[in-house]
Structure formats: C-alpha cells, structure tokens
C-alpha positions as CSV (number, residue, x, y, z in Angstrom):
1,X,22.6,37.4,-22.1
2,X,22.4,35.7,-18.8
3,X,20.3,32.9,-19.7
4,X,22.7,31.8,-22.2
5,X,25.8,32.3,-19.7
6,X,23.9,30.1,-17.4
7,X,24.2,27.0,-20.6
8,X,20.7,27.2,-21.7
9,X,20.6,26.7,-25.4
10,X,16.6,27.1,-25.8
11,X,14.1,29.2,-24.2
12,X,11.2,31.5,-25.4
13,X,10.8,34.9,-24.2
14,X,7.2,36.0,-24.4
15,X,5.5,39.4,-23.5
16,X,2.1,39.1,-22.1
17,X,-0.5,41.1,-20.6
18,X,0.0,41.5,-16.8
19,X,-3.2,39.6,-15.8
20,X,-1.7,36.8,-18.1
21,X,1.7,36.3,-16.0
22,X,0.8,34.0,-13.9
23,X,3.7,32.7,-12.6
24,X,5.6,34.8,-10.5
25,X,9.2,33.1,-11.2
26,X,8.9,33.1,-14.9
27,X,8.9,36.7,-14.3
28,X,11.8,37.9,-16.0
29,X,11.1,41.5,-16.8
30,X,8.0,44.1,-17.7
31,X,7.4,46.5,-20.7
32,X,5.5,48.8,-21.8
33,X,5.3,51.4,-19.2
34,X,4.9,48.4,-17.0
35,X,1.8,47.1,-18.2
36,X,3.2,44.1,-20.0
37,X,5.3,41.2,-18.6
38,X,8.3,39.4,-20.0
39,X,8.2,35.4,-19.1
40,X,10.9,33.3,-19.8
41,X,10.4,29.5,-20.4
42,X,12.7,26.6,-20.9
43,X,12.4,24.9,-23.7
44,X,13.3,20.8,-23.5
C-alpha cells in the first residue's frame, strides 16, 4: 500500500457517509457506488 511505502506505521482508514467527509484532503477514495467516502488519518 502506498501509505505504508510512504513510512507511515499507523493510520485509520474509515468509510463514511458522503455528507460526513468533510475534509477534502483526507479524501482517499469512495465506495459504495460512490455514496460513501474513504478518509485516511494519521495516527500519532
């Protein structure tokens, strides 16, 4: 995965409604016939 290629050890992928993604560049991908979002946060 590119997120551990990049050296991060920890981070939480979460999938949450659209209306619940509100930051743009935790963004990482959607789901769910593109209704859901996939953030991506650093953890540490």
């Amino acid at each position: 995965m590119k997120i551990q290629a990049a050296g991060v050890a920890s981070y939480t992928l979460e999938i949450v409604p659209n209306e619940d993604a509100q930051d743009p560049s935790m963004v990482v991908g959607s789901c769910d016939g593109g209704t859901q979002k996939i953030i991506y946060q650093k953890n540490g």
